[in-house]
N, C-alpha and C positions, 0 to 999 in steps of 0.2 A: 709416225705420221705416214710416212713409205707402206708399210703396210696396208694402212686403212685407204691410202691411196689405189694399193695394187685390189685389193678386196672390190672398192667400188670400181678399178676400170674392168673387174673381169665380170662382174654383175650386168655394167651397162656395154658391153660387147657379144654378153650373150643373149640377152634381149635384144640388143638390133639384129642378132642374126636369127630369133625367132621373128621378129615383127618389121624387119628394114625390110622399106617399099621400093620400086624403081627410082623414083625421086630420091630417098635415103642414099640410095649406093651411090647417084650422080655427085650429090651433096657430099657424100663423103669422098668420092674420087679425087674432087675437082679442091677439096681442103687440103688433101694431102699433096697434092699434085705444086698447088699454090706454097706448104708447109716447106717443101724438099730438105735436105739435110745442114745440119745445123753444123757451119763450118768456124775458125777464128778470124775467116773476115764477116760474117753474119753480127746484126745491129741485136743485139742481144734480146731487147724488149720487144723487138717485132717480131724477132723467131720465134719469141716463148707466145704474143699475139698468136703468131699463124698455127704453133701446135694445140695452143687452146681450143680454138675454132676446129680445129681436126679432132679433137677429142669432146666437144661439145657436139659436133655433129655424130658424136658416138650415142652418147645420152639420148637424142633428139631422135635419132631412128629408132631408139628401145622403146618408144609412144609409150613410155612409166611416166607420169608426173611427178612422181613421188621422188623416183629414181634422177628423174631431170632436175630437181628442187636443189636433192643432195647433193648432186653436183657443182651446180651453180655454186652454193655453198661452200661448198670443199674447197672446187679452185680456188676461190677467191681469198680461202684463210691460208691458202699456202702458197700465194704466188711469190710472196717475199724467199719463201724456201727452195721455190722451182732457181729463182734467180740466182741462188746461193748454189746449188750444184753446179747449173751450168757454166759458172763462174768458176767453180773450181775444178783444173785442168786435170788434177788428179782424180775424180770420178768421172766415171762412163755415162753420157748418158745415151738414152737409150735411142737405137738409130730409127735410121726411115726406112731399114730391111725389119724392121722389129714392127712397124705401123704397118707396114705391106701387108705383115703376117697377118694382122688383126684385121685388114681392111679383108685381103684377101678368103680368112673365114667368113668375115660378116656374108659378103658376098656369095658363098656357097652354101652361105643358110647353116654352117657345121654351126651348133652352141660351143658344144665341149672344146674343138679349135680354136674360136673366140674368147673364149675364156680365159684359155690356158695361153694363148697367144700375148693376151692382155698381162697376166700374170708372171710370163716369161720377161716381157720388156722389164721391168724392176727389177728383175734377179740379179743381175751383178753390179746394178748402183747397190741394191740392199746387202751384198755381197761384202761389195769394196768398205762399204760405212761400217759395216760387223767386223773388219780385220783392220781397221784404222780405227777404230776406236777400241775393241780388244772385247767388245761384245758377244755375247753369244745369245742365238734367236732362244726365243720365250723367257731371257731374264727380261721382266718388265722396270724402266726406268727411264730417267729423261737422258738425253745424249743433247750436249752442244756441239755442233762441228762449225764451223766455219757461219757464225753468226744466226744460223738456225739450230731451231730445238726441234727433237726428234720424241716421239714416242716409240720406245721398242718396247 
């Protein structure tokens, strides 16, 4: 699931960095700005709100519908599993020097930076979940961790 998470956020970061308008970049500024870092005095359900809304404004400057559909989509089938990581103290998630990155491509128009910025943020949640469960990338199977199921 991580996967096809990281797949879709480097898709819709490289399209906003071919197509984000001025409005796009304020829109996404002002998400992230609002988003800030997610700490253990943070209300859990409003951080994961405010990082939605920063990564929705990601989709939104890609002006893909197709791309914006998928998304909608996607969050919404894993937001049970977003809540499950960052519940659990033992994974990383991914910070607000990791969203910079990606904001900070979008903004200079780089794709490839976007992309790979996008794709960076997941490496060591997918990291940690591959050495904690004794996984290794491309055996395909389901993975239970901590009340979520995974596809590897």
């Amino acid at each position: 699931m991580l996967s096809h998470a990281g797949m879709l956020e480097s898709e819709a970061a490289r399209f906003a960095a071919r197509r984000r308008t001025p409005e796009d970049i304020a829109r996404l500024k002002g998400a992230l700005a609002v988003r800030g870092e997610y700490t253990s005095e943070s209300i859990l359900d409003e951080f994961l709100d405010r990082d939605r809304d920063f990564h929705v404004a990601i989709a939104t400057a890609s002006h893909n519908d197709a791309l914006q559909a998928l998304y909608a989509y996607f969050t919404a089938s894993i937001n049970s599993h977003t809540k499950s990581i960052f519940s659990d103290a033992d994974l990383p998630e991914p910070s607000l020097a990791d969203h910079h990155a990606i904001l900070d491509a979008i903004v200079a128009s780089d794709e490839e930076a976007a992309a790979s910025a996008a794709r960076n943020m997941l490496v060591p949640l997918i990291d940690k979940l591959d050495a904690l469960l004794g996984t290794r990338p491309g055996n395909a199977k389901w993975i239970n961790r901590i009340g979520a199921t995974f596809w590897k």
